[in-house]
N, C-alpha and C positions, 0 to 999 in steps of 0.2 A: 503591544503590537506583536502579533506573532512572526515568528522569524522563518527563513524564507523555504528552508526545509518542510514547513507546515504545506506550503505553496503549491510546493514541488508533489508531497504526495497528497494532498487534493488530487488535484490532476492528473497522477497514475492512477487512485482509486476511481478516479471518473472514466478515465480512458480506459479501463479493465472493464468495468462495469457496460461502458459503450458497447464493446468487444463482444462482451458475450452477449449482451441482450439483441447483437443486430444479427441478420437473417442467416441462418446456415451456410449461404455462397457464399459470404463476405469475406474477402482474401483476407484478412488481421486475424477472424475468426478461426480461419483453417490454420493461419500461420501461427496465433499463441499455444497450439498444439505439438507442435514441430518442435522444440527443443531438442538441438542436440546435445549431448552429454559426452563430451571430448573437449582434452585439454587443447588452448589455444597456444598458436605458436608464440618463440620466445620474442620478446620485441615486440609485439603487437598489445591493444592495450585491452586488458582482466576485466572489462566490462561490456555489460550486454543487455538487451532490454531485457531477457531472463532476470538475471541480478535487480535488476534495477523495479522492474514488479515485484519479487518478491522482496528487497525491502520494504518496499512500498504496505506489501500487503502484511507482513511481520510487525510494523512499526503500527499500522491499525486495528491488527487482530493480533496478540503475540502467540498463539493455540496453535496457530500453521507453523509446521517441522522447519529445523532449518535449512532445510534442502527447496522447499515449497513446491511440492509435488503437486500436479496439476489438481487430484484426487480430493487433498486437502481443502482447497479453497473453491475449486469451481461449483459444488452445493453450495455455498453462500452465495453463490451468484444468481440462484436461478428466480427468485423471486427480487424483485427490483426493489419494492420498498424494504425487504430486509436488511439486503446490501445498503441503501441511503439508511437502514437505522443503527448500523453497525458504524458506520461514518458518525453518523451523531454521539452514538455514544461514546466514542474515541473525542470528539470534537468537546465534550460536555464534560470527559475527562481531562483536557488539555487545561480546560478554564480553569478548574476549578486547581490544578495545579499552577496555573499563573496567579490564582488570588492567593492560596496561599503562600508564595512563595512572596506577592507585596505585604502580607503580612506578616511575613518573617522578616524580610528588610526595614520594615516601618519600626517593628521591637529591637531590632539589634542598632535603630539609629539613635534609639532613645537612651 
C-alpha cells in the first residue's frame, strides 16, 4: 500500500498539470507565475504552495534545480501526455522499488 505522501504528490503533479494546460485567463494560471522571492516574517510559517510544488515536482522529476525555477519544469508541461508519461514513469519506478524491497524483507525473514 503506498503511503500517503505518494497521495499527496499525485495530486500536486495533477494540479500543476491542470494549471498549466487551462486557458491563458485562468487566475491559478496567472498566479503560479507570480512567486515572490522574499523572506517571510518571523513567526509565520516557512511554507507555500511554491515549496510545496516544487517538492512535488523534484520528488517526480529529480533533473529540476533546487530552487524550481519556473523555466526548469514549465516545457514539460506543454504537452499533456508527456507530463501523464513522466508521472508514469516515476509511478513504474516506485513499484518496482516496493517489490524489491518485499524481496529483501522476505530473505532476511528466512
Amino acid at each position: 500500500m503506498p503511503e500517503i505522501n505518494f497521495f499527496i504528490t499525485r495530486q500536486t503533479w495533477t494540479y500543476i498539470g491542470k494549471i498549466i494546460h487551462a486557458s491563458e485567463y485562468s487566475i491559478p494560471k496567472k498566479l503560479i507565475r507570480a512567486w515572490i522571492h522574499c523572506p517571510k516574517k518571523a513567526g509565520h510559517p516557512q511554507s507555500s504552495s511554491k515549496k510545496h510544488f516544487v517538492t512535488a515536482l523534484k520528488i517526480v522529476s529529480p533533473e529540476i534545480g533546487k530552487q524550481g525555477r519556473f523555466q526548469e519544469w514549465y516545457g514539460l508541461t506543454h504537452d499533456e501526455s508527456t507530463w501523464k508519461e513522466i508521472f508514469n514513469s516515476y509511478l513504474k519506478k516506485i513499484q518496482n522499488n516496493e517489490v524489491t524491497e518485499e524481496m529483501q524483507d522476505s530473505m532476511t525473514a528466512l
